[in-house]
N, C-alpha and C positions, 0 to 999 in steps of 0.2 A: 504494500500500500504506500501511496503517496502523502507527505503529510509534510504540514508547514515544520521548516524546520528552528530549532531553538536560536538563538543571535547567539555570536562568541559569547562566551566568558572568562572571563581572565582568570586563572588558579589562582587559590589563596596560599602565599607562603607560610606553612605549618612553622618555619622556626622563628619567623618574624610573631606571629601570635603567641608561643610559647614563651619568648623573651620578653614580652609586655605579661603575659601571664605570671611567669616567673618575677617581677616588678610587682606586679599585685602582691601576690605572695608574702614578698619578702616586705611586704608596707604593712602587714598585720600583726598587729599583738598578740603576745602570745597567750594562752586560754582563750575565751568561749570566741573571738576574731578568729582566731587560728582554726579552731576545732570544730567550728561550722564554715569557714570558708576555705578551707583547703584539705584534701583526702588526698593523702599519699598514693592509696589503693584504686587503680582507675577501673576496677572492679566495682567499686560503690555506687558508680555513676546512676547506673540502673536499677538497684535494688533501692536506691537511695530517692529513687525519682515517686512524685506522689503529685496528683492535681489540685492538690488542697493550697495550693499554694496560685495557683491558674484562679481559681475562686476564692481563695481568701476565708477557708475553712480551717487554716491551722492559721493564729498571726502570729504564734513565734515559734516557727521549726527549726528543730536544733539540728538540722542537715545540709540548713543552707545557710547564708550568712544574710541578715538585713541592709538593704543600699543604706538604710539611714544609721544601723550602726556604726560605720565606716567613715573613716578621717578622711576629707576632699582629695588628701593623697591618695588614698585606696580606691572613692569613688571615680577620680579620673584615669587611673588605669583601668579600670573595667569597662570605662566607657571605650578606651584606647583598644582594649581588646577585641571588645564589639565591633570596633569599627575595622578591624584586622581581618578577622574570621569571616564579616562578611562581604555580601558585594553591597556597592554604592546603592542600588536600587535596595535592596533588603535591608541594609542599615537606614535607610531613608523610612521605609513602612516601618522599624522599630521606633522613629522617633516620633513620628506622628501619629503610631499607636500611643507613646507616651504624652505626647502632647494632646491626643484625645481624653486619656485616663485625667491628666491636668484640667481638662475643659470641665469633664463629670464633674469631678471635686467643684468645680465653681459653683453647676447647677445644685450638687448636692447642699452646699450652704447658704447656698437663694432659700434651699425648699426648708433647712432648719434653720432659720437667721430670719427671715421676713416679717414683717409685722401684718397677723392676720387675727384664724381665728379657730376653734375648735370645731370638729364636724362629725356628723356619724353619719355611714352609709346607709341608705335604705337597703340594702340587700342583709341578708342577715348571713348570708354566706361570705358575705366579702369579695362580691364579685363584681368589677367594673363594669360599667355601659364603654362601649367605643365613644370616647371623647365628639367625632364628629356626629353623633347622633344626640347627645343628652353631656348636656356640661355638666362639673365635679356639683354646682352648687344645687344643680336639677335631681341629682342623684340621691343628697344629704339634707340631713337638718342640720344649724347648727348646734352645741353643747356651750350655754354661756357660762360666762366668770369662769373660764379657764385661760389661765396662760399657758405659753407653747409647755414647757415641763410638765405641768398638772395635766394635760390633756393625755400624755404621754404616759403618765403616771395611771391613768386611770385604767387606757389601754391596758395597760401590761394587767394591773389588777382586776379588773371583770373582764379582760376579753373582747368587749364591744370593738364594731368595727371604724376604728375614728383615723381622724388624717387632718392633719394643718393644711388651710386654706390660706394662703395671703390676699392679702387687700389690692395687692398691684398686682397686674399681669408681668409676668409667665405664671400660671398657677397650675404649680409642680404638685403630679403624686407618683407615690412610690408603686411600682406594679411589679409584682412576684410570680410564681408559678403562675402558667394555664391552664384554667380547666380544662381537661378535654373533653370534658360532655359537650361543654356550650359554645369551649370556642375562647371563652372571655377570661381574661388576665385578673389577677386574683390581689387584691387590695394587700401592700407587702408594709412594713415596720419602718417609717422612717426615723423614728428615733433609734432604733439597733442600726440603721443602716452607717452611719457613716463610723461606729466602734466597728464592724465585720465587714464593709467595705470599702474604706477608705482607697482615696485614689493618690500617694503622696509617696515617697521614699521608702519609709518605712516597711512596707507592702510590696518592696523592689527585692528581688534576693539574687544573690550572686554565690558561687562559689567554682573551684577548680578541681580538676582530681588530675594523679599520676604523676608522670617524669617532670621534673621541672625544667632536669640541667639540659644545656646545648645539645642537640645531636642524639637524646634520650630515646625509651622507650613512648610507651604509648601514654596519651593526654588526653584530657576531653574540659569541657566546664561546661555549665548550666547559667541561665540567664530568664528568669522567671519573675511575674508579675501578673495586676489585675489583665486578664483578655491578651495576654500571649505569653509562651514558654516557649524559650530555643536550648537544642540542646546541639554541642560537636563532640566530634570523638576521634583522633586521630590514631592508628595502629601506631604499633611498632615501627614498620617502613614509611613511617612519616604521611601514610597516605589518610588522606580524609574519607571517612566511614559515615557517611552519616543515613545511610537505607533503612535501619531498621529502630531509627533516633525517634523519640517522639517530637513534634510542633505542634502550636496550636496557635491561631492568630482570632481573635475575634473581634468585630469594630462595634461598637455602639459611644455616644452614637453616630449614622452615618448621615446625617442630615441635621445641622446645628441648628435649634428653634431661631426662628430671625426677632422675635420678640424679646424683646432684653429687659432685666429690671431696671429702672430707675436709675439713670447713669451720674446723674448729679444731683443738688440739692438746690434750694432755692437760697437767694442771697441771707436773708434772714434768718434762716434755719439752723438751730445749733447742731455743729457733729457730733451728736452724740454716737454711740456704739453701734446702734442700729440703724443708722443710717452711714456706715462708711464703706459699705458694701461695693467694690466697684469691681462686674467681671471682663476685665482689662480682655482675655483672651475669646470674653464669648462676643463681647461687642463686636472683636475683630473676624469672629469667623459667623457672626449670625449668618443664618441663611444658608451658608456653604453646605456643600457634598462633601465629604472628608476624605471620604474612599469611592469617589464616582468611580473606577475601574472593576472592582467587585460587584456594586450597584448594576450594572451594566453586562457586565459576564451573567450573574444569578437571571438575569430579565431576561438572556437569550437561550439560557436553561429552560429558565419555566413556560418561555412561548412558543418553544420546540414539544413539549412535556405536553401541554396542556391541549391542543388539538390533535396532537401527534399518537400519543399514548396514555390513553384516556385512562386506559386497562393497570396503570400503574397508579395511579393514586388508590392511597390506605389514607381511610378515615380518621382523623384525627382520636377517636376513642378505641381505634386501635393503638396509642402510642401512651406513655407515660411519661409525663413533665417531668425532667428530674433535674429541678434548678440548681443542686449542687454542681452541677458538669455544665450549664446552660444551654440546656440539648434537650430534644427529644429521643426517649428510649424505644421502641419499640416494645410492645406487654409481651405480660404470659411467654417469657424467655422466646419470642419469637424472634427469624433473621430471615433480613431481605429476599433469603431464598423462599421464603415462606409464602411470597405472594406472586403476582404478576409482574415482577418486575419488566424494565425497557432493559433487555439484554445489548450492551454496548458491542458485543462482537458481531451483531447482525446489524449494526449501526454503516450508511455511506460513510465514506470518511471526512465529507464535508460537519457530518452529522456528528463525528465522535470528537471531531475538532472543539465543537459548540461545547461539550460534556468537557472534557477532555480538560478545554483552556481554565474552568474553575475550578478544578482540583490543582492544576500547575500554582492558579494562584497563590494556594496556602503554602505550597512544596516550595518555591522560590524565595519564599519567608528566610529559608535555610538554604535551600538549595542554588540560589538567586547567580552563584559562580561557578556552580557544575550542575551538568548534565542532568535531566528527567527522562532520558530515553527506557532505563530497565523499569519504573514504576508506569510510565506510559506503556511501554508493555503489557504489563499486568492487565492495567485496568482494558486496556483491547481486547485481550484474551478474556479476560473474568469480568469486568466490573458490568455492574446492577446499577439502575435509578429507581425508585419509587420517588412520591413527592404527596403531601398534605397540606393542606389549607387550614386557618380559622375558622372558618365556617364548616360545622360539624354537618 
């Protein structure tokens, strides 16, 4: 078969990244810096590796080492590293992955910082309307004589379904699992959210395993946060292994709201605390596409899928939400082989290009400087689509 092929890329020099690695290293203190950022054993890498750290279900594992425990010497060699290991274009999607994570944090402290008001849901399930049908305030009544703490407080003690309203637009709520009976996103904890998912340094982990010295055996390091995890592994013969590496890259959000809070105050207005709020980076990207390249890949997916092979959509209440991974599972331990899938090897090749190009996307995260040829294999030979909707 004919098929577009990949653009050069340039090899990454293994002993150039080991020598900035080994700089890292040697910038850490010795105990719990040491002992969570660097593993002799480049054996550990893997057994060591856990997604709790991808979601922000452990905040302090003692296997990796914290971006924010690290002295500006140690966090600039790791950035030094990152930018070694990878290619230009993938180092580029890490920072704007993190400068996405940076944007969250802003909206996150609109949504607990604003001066509003206490609400409880009408659903006794806690289950949201879609915003463009039925606005937050259509939804709820308010709960008076609470401030944003008390309201939060009360939550956690009976249970009721409540959520801070602000008085200014953008008015943020936090959405959690989705049902998959209805379809509809399930009313989620903003007061836990920003202790279990902060978007800052802290919730950055770094760490190294194996050879250090020049000319060494085998190396690898880990580089993990909220919404993406990379991982390298260089053998013994200096050669870069990274096929059976986990990545994961995931964008939210991809479309910045273009509504901003309140960016200044009135000339008479005292600064007080609650009004100093200024988010310098959402003003500047309101509106924006962040990742229009994925946006755009996914859409020539779904518009090949959805007249094409009808036969392959499973019902959303066949799958189970399982917001610790940010994924859909498939139930009742079932696999893709389980259904009608779009079998990609009876796919044209125009057709398996369409499929094809957004799986490359997430693999170039890592793989951005060598080759996809052996996994683009795979998936010709073997690889499945199903595809499910909100609407159950």
């Amino acid at each position: 078969d004919e098929h577009q092929e990949c653009p050069h890329r340039d090899p990454i020099d293994a002993e150039s990244v080991r020598a900035e690695l080994k700089k890292f290293v040697d910038s850490l203190d010795d105990g719990l810096q040491l002992n969570r950022g660097y593993h002799p054993n480049v054996a550990d890498q893997i057994p060591d590796w856990h997604t709790c750290t991808i979601v922000q279900q452990c905040l302090d594992p003692d296997f990796i080492l914290s971006v924010g425990m690290m002295s500006p010497r140690s966090r600039g060699y790791a950035y030094k590293v990152m930018s070694k290991a990878m290619s230009q274009e993938s180092f580029n999607m890490l920072q704007l992955q993190q400068h996405s994570n940076m944007l969250l944090g802003e909206m996150q402290d609109w949504a607990t910082t604003c001066p509003g008001e206490c609400r409880e849901l009408h659903d006794p399930n806690g289950l949201l309307e879609p915003i463009v049908g039925s606005s937050l305030a259509d939804q709820s009544d308010p709960v008076p004589f609470l401030n944003y703490a008390d309201c939060g407080n009360l939550l956690h003690e009976s249970g009721k379904k409540l959520f801070w309203y602000c008085n200014d637009e953008p008015r943020m709520v936090h959405e959690a699992n989705i049902d998959v009976s209805t379809g509809k996103y399930m009313l989620g904890d903003i007061w836990n959210e920003p202790h279990i998912h902060g978007r800052n340094l802290e919730y950055d982990f770094f760490s190294a395993y194996g050879d250090m010295e020049e000319n060494g055996g085998a190396f690898g390091l880990r580089f993990s946060g909220h919404h993406f995890d990379l991982n390298y592994h260089w053998n013994d013969a200096g050669e870069l292994v990274n096929d059976n590496m986990p990545v994961f890259l995931g964008h939210n959000p991809l479309m910045v709201p273009e509504v901003t809070p309140p960016l200044s105050r009135a000339h008479d207005e005292k600064a007080e605390n609650d009004h100093s709020y200024y988010p310098l980076m959402w003003a500047n990207m309101a509106g924006i596409t962040q990742f229009s390249e994925s946006v755009d890949l996914l859409l020539e997916v779904s518009n090949f899928l959805l007249p094409n092979a009808p036969g392959s959509f499973v019902p959303l209440t066949n799958w189970i939400s399982t917001g610790y991974a940010g994924s859909l599972t498939l139930a009742n331990g079932k696999s893709i082989s389980d259904f009608d899938s779009f079998d990609l090897s009876t796919a044209t090749e125009d057709v398996f290009q369409i499929m094809w190009n957004l799986v490359d996307y997430t693999l170039k995260f890592t793989h951005g400087h060598a080759s996809t040829e052996r996994q683009r294999a795979i998936f010709r030979a073997e690889g499945k689509a199903v595809w499910t909707t909100s609407n159950p």
